[in-house]
C-alpha positions in Angstrom: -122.2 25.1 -45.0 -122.3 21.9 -46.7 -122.6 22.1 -50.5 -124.4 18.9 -52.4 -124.0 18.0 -56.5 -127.5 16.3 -57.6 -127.5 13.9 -60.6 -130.6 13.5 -61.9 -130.5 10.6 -64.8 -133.4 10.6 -67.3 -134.7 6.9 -67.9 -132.5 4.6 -70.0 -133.1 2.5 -73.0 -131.8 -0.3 -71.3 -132.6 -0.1 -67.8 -130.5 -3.2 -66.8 -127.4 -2.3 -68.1 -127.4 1.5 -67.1 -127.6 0.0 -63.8 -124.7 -2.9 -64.0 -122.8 0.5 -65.5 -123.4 2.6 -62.8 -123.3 0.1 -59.5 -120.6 -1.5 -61.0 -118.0 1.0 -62.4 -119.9 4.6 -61.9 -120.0 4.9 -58.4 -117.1 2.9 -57.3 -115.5 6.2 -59.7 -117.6 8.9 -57.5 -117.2 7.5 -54.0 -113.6 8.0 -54.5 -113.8 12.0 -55.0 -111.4 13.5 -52.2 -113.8 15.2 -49.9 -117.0 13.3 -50.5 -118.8 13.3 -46.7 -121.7 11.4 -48.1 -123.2 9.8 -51.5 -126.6 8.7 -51.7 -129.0 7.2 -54.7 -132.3 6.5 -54.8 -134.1 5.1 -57.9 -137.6 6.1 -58.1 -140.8 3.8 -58.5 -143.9 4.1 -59.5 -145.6 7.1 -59.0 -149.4 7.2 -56.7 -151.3 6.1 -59.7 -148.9 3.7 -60.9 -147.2 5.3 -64.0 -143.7 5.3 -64.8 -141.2 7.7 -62.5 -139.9 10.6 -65.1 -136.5 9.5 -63.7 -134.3 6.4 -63.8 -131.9 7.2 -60.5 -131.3 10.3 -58.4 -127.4 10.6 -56.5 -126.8 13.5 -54.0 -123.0 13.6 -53.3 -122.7 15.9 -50.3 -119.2 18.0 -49.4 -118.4 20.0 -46.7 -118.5 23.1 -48.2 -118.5 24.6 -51.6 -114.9 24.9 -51.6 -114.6 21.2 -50.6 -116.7 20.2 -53.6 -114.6 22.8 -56.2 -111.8 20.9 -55.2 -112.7 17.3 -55.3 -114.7 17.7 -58.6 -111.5 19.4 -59.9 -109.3 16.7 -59.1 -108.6 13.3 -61.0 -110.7 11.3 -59.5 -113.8 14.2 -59.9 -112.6 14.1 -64.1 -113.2 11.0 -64.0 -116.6 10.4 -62.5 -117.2 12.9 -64.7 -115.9 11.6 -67.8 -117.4 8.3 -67.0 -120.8 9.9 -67.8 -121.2 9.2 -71.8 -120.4 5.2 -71.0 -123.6 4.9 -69.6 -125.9 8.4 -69.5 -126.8 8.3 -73.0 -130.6 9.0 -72.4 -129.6 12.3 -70.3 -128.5 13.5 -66.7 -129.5 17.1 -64.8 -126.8 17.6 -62.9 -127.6 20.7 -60.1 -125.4 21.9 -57.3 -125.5 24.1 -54.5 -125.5 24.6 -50.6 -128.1 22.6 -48.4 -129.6 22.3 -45.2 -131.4 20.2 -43.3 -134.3 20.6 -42.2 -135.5 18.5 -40.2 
């Protein structure tokens, strides 16, 4: 059963350079996680009436399986994705995982 890690980062002070940070040296860092099937962002806009999203950027990393995920988040390149974190996170990231399915 495929098993996904969800990063939900809160918004930043400085919008501009969390996302150099992340585009530039973040994810370069997490698409290199052994097992990684797929990694995808999204950065929310505005919401129907026009206020602010709650959330600066969203990333689903999907694995094969939970055992698949254990093992590439345990490994060096999984450290350091997840050591990265502080350089740029500062305002706060949810990070939730667990299996999926699709659904449609």
């Amino acid at each position: 059963m495929p098993y996904q890690l969800t990063a939900i980062y809160n918004q930043p002070e400085d919008a501009a350079a969390f996302d150099k940070h992340y585009d530039e040296v973040h994810a370069p860092l997490a698409a290199k996680i052994p097992g990684l099937q797929s990694f995808t962002i999204s950065r929310p806009g505005p919401g129907p009436d026009g206020s602010a999203p709650a959330y600066h950027l969203v990333a689903v990393l999907t694995f094969e399986s939970e055992e698949a995920f254990g093992a590439g988040m345990g490994s060096a390149e999984g450290q350091a994705a997840v050591d990265d974190l502080p350089n740029f996170a500062g305002a706060g990231v949810t990070i939730l995982n667990g299996p999926s399915r699709a659904v449609v």
